[in-house]
CHARMM internal coordinates of N, CA and C (Angstrom, degrees):
IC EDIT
DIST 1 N 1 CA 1.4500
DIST 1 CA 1 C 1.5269
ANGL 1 N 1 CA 1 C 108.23
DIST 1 C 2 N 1.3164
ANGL 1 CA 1 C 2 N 132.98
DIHE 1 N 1 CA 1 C 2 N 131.40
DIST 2 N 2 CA 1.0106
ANGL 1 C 2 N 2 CA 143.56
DIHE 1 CA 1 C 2 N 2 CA 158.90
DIST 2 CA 2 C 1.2417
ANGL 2 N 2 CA 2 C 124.61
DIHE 1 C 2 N 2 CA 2 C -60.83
DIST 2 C 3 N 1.2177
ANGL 2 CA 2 C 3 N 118.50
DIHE 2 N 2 CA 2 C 3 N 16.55
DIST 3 N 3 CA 1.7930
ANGL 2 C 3 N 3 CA 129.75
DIHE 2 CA 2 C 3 N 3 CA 175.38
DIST 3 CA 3 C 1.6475
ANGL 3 N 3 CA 3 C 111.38
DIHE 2 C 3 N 3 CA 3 C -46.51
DIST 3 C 4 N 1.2905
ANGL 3 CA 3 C 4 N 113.02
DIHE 3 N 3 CA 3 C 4 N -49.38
DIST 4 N 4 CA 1.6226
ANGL 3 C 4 N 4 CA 138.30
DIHE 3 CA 3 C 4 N 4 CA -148.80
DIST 4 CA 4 C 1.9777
ANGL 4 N 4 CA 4 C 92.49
DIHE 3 C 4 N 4 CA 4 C -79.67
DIST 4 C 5 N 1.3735
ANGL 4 CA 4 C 5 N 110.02
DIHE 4 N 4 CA 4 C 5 N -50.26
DIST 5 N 5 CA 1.4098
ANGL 4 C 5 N 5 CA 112.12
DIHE 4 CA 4 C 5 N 5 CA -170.62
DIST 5 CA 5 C 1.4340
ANGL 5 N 5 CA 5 C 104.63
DIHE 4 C 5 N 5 CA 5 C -79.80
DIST 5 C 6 N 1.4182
ANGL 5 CA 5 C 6 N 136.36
DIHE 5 N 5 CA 5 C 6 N -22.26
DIST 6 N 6 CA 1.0950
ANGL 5 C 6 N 6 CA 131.81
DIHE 5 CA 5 C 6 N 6 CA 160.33
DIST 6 CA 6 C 1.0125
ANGL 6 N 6 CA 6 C 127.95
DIHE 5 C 6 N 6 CA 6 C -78.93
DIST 6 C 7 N 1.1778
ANGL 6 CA 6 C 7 N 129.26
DIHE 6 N 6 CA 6 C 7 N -12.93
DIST 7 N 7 CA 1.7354
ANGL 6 C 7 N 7 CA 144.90
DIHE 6 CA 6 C 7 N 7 CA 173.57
DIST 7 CA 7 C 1.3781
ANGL 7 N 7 CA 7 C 95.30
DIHE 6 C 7 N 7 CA 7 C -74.30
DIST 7 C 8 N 1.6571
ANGL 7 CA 7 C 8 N 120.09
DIHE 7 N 7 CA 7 C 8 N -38.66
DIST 8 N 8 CA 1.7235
ANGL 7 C 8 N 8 CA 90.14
DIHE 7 CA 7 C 8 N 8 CA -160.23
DIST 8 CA 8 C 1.6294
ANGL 8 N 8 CA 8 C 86.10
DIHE 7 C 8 N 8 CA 8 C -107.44
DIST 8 C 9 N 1.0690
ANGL 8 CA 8 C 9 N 112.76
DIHE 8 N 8 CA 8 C 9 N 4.78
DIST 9 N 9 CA 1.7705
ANGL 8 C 9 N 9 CA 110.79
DIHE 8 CA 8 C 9 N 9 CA -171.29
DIST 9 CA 9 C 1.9620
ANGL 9 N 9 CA 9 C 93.35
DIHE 8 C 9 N 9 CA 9 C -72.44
DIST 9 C 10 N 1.1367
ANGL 9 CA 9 C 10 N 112.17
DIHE 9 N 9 CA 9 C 10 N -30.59
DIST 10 N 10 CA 1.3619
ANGL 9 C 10 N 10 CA 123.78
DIHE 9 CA 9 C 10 N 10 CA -177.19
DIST 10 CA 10 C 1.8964
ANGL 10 N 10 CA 10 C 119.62
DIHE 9 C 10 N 10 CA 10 C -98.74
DIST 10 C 11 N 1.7138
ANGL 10 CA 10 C 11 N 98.02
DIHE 10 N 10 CA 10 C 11 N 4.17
DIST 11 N 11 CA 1.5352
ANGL 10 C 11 N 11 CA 108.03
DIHE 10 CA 10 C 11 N 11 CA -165.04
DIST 11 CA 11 C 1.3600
ANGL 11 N 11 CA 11 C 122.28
DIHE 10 C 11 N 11 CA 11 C 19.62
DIST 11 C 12 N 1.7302
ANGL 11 CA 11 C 12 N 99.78
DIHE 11 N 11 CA 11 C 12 N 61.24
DIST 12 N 12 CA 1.4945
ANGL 11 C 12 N 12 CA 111.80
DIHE 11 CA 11 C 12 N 12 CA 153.55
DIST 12 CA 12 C 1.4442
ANGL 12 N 12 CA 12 C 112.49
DIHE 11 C 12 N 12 CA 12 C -99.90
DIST 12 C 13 N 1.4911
ANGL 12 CA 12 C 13 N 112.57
DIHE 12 N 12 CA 12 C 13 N 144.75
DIST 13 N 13 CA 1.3326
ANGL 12 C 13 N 13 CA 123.48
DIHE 12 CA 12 C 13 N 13 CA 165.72
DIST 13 CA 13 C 1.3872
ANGL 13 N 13 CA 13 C 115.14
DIHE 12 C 13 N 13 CA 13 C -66.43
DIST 13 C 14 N 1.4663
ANGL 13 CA 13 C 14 N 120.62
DIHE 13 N 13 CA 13 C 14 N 154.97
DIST 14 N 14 CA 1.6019
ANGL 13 C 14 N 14 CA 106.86
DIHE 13 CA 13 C 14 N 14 CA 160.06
DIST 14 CA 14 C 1.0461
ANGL 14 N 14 CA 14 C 133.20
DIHE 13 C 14 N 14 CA 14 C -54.70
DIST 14 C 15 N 1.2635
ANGL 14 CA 14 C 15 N 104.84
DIHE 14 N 14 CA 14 C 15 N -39.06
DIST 15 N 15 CA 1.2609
ANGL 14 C 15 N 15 CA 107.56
DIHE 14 CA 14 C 15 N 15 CA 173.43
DIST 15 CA 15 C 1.6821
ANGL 15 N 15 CA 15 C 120.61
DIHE 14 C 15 N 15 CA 15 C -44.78
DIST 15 C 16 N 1.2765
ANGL 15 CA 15 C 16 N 106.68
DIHE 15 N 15 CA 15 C 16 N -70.52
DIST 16 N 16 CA 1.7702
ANGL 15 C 16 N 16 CA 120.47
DIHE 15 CA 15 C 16 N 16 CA 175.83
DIST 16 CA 16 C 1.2225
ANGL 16 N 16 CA 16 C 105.46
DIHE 15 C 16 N 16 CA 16 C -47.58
DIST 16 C 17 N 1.1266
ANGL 16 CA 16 C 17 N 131.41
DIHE 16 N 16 CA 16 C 17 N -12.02
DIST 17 N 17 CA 1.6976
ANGL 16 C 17 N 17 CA 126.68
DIHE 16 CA 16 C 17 N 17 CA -172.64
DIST 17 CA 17 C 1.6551
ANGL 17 N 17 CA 17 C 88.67
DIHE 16 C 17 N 17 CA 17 C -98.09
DIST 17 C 18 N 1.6571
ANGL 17 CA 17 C 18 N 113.09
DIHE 17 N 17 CA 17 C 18 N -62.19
DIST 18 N 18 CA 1.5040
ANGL 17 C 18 N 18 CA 96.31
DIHE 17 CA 17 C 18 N 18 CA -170.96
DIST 18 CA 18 C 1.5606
ANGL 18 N 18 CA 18 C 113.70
DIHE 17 C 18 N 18 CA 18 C -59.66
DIST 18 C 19 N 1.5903
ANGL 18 CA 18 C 19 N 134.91
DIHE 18 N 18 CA 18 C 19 N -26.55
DIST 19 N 19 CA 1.1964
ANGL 18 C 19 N 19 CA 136.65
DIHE 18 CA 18 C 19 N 19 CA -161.33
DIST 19 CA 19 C 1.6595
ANGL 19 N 19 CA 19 C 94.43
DIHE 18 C 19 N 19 CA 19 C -74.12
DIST 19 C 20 N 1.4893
ANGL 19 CA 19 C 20 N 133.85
DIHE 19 N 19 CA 19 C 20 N -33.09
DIST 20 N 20 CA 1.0743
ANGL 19 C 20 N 20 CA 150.74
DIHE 19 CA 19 C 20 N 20 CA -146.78
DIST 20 CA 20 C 1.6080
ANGL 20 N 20 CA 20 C 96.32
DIHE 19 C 20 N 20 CA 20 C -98.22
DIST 20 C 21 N 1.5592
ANGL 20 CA 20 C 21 N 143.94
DIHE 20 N 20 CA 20 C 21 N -21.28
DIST 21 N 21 CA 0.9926
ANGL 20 C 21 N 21 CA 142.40
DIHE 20 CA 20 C 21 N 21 CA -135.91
DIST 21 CA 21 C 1.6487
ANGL 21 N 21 CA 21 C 100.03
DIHE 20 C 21 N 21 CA 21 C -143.72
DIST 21 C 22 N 1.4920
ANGL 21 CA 21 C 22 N 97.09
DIHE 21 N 21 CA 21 C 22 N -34.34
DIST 22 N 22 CA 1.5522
ANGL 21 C 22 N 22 CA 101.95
DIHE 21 CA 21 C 22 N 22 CA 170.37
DIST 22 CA 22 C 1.7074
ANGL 22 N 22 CA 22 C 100.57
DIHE 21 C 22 N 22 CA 22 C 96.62
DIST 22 C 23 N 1.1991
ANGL 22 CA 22 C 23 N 119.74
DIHE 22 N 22 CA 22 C 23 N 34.45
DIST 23 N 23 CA 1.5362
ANGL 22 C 23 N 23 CA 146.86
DIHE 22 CA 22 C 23 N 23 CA 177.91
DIST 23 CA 23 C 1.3076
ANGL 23 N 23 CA 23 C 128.16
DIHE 22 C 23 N 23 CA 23 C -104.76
DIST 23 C 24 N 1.0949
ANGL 23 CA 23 C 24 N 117.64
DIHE 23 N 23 CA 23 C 24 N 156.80
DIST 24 N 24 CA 1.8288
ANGL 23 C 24 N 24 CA 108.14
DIHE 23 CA 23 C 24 N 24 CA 158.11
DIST 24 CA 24 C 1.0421
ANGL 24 N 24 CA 24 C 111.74
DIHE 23 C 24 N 24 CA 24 C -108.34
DIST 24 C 25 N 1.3840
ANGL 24 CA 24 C 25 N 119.11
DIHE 24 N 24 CA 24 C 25 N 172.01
DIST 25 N 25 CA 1.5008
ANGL 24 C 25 N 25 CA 121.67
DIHE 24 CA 24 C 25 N 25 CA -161.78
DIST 25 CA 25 C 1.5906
ANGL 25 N 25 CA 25 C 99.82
DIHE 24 C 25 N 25 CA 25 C -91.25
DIST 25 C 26 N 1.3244
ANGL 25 CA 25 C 26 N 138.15
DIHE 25 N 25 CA 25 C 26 N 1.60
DIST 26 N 26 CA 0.9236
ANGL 25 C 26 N 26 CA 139.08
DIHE 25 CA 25 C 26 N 26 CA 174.95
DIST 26 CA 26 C 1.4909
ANGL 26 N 26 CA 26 C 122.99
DIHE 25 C 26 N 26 CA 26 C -69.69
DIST 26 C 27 N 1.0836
ANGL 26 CA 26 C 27 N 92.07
DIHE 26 N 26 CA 26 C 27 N -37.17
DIST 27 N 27 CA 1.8316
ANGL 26 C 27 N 27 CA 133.23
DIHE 26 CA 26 C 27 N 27 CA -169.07
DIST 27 CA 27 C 1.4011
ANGL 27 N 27 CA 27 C 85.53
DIHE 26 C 27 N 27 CA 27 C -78.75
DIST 27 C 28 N 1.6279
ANGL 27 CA 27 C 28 N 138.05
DIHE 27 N 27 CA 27 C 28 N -54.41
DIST 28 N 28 CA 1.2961
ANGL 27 C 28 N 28 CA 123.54
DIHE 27 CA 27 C 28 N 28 CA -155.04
DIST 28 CA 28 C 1.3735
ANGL 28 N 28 CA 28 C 109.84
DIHE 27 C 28 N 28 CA 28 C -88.91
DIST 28 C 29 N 1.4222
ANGL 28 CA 28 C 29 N 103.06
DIHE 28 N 28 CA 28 C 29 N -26.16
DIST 29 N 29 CA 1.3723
ANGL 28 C 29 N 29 CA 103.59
DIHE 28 CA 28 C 29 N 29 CA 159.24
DIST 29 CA 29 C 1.4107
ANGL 29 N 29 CA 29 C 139.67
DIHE 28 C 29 N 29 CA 29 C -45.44
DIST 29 C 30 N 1.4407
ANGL 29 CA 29 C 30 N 108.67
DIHE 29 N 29 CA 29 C 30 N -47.21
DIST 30 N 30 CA 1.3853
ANGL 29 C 30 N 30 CA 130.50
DIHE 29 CA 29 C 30 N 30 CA -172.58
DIST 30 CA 30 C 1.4816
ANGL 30 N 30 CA 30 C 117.20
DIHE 29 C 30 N 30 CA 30 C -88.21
DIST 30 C 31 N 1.4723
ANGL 30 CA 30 C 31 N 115.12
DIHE 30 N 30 CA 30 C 31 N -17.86
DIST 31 N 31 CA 1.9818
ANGL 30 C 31 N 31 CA 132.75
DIHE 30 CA 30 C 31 N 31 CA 141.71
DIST 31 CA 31 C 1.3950
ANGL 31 N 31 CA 31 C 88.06
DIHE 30 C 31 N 31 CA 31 C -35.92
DIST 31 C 32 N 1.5514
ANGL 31 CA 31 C 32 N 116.70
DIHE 31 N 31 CA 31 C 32 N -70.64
DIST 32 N 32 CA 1.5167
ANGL 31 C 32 N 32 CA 139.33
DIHE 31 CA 31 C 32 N 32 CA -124.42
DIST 32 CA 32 C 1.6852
ANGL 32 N 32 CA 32 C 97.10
DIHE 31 C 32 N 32 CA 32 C -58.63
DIST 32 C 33 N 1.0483
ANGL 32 CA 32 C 33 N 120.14
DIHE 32 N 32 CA 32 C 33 N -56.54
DIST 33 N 33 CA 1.6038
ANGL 32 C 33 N 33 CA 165.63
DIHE 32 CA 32 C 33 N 33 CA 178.87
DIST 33 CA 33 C 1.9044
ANGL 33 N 33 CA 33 C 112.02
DIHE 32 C 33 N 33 CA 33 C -54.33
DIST 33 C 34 N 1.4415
ANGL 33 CA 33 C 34 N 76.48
DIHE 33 N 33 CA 33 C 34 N -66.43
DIST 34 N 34 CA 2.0298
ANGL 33 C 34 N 34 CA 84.86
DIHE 33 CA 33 C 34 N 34 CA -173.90
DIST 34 CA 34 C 1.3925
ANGL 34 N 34 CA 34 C 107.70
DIHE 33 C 34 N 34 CA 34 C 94.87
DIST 34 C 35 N 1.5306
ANGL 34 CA 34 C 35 N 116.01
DIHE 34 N 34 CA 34 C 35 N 15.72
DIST 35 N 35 CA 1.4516
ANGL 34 C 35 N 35 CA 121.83
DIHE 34 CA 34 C 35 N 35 CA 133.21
DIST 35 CA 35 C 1.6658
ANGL 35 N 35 CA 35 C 121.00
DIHE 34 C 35 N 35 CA 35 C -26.36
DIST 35 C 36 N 0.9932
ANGL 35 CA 35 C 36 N 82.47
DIHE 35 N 35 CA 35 C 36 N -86.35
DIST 36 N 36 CA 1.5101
ANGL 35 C 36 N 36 CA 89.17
DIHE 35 CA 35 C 36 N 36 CA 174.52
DIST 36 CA 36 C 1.9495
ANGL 36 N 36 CA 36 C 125.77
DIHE 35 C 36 N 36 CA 36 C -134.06
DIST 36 C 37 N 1.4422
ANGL 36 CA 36 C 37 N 85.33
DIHE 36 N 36 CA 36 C 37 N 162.98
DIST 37 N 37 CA 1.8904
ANGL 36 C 37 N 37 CA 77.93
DIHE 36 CA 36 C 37 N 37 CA -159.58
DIST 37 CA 37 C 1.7468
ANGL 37 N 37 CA 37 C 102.18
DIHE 36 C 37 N 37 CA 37 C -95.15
DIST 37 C 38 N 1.7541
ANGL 37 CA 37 C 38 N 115.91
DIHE 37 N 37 CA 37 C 38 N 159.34
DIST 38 N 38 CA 1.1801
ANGL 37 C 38 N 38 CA 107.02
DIHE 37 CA 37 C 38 N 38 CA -166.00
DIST 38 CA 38 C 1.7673
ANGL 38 N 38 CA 38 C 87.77
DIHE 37 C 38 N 38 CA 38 C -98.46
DIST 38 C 39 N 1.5110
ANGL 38 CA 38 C 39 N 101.66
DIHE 38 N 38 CA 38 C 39 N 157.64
DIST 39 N 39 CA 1.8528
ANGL 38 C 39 N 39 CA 116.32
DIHE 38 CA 38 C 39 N 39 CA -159.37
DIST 39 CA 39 C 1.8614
ANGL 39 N 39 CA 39 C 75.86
DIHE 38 C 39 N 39 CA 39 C -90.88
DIST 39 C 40 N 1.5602
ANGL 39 CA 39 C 40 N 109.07
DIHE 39 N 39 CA 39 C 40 N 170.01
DIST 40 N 40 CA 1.3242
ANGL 39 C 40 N 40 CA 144.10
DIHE 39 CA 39 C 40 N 40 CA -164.87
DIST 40 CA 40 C 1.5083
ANGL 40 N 40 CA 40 C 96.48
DIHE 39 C 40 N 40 CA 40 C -43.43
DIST 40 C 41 N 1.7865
ANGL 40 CA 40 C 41 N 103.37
DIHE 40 N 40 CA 40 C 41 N -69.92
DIST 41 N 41 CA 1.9204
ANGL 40 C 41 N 41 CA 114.38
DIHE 40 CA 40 C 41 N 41 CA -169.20
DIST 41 CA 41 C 1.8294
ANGL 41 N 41 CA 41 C 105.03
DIHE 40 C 41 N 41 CA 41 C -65.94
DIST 41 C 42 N 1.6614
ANGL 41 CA 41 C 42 N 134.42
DIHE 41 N 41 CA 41 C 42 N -7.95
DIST 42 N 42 CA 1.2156
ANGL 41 C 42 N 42 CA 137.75
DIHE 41 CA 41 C 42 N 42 CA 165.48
DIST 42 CA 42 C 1.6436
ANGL 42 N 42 CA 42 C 101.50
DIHE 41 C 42 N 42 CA 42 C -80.11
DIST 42 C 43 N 1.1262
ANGL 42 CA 42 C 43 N 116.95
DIHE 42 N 42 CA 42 C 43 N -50.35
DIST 43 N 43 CA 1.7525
ANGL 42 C 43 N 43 CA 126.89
DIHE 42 CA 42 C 43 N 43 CA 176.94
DIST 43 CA 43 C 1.6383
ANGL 43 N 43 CA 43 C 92.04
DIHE 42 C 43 N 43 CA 43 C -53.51
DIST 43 C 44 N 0.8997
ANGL 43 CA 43 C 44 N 137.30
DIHE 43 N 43 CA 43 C 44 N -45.16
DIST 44 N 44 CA 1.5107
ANGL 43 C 44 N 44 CA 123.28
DIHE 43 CA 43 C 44 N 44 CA -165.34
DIST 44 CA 44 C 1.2097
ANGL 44 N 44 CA 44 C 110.32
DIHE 43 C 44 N 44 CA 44 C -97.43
DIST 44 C 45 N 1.2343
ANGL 44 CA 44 C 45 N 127.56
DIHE 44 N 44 CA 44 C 45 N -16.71
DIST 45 N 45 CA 1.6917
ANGL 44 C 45 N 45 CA 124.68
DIHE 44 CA 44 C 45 N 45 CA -170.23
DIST 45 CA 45 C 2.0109
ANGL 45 N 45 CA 45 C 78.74
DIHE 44 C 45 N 45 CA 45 C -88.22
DIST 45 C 46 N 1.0770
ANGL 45 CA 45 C 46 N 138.66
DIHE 45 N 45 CA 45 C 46 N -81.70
DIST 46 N 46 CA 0.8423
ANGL 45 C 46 N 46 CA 146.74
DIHE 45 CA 45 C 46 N 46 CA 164.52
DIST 46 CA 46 C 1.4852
ANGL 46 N 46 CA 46 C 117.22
DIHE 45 C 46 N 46 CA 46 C 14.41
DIST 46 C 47 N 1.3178
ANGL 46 CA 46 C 47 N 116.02
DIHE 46 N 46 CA 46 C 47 N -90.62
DIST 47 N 47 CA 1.6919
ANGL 46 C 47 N 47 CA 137.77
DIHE 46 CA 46 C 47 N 47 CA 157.03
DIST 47 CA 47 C 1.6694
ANGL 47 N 47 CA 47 C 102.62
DIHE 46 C 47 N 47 CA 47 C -23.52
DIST 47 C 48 N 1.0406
ANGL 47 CA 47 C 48 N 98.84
DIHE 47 N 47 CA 47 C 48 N -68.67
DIST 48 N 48 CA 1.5534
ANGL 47 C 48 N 48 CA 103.71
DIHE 47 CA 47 C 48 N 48 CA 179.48
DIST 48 CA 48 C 1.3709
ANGL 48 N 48 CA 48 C 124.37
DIHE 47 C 48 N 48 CA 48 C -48.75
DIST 48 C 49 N 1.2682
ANGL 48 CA 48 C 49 N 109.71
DIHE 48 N 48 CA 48 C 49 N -51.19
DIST 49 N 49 CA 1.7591
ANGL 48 C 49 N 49 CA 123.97
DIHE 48 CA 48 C 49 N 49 CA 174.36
DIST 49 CA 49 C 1.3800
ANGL 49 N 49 CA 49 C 94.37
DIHE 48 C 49 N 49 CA 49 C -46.83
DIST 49 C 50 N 1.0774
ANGL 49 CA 49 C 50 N 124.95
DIHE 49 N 49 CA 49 C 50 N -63.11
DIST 50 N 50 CA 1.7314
ANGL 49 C 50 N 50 CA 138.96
DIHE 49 CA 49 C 50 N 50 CA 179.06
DIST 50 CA 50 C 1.4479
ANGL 50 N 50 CA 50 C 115.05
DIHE 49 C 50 N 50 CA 50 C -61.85
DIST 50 C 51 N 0.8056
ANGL 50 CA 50 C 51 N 112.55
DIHE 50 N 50 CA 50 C 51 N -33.34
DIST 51 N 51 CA 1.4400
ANGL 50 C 51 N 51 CA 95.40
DIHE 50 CA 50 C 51 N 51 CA -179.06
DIST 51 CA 51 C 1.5024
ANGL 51 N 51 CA 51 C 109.60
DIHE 50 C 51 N 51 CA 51 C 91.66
DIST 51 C 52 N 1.6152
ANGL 51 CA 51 C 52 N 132.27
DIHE 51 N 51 CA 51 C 52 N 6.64
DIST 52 N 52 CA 1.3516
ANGL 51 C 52 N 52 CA 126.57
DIHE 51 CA 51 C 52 N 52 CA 174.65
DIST 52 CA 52 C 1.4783
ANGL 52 N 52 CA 52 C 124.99
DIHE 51 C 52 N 52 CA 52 C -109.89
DIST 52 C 53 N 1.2344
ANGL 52 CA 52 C 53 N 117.04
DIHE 52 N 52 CA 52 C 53 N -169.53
DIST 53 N 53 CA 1.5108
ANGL 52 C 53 N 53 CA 105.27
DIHE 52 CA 52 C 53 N 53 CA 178.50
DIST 53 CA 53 C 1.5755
ANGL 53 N 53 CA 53 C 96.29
DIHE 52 C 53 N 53 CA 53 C -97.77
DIST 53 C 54 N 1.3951
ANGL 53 CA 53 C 54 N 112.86
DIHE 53 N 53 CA 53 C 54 N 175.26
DIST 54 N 54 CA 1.6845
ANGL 53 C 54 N 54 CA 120.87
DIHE 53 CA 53 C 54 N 54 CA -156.58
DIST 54 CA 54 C 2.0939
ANGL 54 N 54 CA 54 C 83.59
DIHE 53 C 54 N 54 CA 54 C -80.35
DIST 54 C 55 N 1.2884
ANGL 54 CA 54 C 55 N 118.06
DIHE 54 N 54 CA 54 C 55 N -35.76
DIST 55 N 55 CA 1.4822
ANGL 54 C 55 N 55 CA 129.89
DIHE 54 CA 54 C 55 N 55 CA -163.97
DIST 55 CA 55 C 1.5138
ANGL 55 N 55 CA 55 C 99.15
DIHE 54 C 55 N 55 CA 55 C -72.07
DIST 55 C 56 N 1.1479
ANGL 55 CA 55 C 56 N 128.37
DIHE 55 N 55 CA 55 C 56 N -23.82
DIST 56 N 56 CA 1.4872
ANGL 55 C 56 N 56 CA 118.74
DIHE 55 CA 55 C 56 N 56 CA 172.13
DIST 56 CA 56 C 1.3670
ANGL 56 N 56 CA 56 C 104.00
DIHE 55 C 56 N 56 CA 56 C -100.65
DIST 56 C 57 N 1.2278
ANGL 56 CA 56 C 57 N 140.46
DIHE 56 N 56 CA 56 C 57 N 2.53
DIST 57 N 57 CA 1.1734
ANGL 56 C 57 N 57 CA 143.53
DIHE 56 CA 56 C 57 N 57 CA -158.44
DIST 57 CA 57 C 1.7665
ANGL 57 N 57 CA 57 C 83.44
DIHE 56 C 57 N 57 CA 57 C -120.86
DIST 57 C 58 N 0.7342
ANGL 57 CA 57 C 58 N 127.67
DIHE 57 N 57 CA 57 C 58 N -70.42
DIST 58 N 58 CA 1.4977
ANGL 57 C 58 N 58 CA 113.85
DIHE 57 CA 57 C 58 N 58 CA 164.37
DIST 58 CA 58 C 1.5124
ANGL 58 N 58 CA 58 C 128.08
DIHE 57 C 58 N 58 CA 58 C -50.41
DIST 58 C 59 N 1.1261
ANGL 58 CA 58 C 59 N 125.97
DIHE 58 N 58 CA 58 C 59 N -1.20
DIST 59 N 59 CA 1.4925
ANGL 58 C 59 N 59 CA 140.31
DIHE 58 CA 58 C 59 N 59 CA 174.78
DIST 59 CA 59 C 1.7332
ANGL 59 N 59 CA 59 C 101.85
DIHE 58 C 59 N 59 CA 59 C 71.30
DIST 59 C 60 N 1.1934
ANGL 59 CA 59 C 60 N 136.78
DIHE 59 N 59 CA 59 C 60 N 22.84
DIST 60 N 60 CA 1.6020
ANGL 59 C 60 N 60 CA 140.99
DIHE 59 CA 59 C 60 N 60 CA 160.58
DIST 60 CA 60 C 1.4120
ANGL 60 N 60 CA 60 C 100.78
DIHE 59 C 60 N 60 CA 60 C -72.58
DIST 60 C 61 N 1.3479
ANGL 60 CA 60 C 61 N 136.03
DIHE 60 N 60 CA 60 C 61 N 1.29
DIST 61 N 61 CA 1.3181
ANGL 60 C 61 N 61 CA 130.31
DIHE 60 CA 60 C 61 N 61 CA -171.16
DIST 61 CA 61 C 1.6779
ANGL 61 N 61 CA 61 C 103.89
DIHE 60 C 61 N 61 CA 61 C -174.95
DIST 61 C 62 N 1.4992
ANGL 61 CA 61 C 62 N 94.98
DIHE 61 N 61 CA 61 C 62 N 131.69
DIST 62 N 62 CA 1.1189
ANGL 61 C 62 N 62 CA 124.85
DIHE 61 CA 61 C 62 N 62 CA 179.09
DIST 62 CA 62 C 2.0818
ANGL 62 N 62 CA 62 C 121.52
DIHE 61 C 62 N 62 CA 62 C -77.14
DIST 62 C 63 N 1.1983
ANGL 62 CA 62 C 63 N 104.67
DIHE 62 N 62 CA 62 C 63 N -7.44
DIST 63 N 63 CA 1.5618
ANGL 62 C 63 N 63 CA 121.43
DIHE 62 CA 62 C 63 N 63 CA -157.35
DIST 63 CA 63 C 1.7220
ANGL 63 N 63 CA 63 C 83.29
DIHE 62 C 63 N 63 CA 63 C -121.48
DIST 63 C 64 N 1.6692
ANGL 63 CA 63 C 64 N 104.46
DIHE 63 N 63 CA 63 C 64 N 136.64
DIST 64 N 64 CA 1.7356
ANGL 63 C 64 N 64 CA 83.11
DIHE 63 CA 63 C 64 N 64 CA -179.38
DIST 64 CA 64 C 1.9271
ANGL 64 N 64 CA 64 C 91.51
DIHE 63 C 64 N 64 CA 64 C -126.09
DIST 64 C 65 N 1.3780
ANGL 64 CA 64 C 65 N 103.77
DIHE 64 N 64 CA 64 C 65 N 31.25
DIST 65 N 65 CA 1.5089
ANGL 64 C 65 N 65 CA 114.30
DIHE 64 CA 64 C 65 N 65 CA 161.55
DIST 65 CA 65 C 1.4592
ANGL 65 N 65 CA 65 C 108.16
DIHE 64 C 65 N 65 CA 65 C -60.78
DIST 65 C 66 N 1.3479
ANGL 65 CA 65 C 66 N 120.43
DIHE 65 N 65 CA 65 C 66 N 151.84
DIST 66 N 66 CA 1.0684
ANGL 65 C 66 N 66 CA 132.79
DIHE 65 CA 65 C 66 N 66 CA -178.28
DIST 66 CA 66 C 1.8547
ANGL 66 N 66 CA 66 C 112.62
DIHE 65 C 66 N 66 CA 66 C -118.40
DIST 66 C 67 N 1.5601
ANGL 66 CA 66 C 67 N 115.77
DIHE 66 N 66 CA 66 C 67 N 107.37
DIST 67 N 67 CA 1.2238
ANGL 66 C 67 N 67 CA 117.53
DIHE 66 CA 66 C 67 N 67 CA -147.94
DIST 67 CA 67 C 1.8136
ANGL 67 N 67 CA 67 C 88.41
DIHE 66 C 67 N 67 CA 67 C -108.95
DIST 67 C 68 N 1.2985
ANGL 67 CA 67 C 68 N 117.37
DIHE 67 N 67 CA 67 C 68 N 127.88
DIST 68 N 68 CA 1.4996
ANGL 67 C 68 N 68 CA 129.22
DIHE 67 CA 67 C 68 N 68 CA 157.61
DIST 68 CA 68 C 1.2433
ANGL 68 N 68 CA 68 C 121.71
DIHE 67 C 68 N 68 CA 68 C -112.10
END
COOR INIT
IC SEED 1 N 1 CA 1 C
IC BUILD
């Protein structure tokens, strides 16, 4: 997941991302890592915070436009 390069591409801490998302920083850590994976409504709060589609945010896509 590209979580980690967009977090600092925007120089947010984890923290401010999990406080921002309604998370703990433990949790963003473990995105960060590939500990563990974030469920569907984390994939979308996520994308959104960012501004990308969930498919570049998963690295299936190189374009992080969001196409409807």
């Amino acid at each position: 997941m590209r979580l980690k390069e967009l977090r600092k591409k925007r120089h947010i801490t984890q923290l401010k991302l999990a406080m921002d998302l309604g998370l703990n920083q433990n949790s963003v850590s473990r995105y960060e890592t590939g500990e563990h994976e974030a469920d569907y409504k984390t994939l979308i709060a996520i994308a959104d915070y960012f501004n990308v589609s969930i498919d570049y945010l998963l690295e299936r896509t190189d374009d992080p436009r969001i196409t409807r």
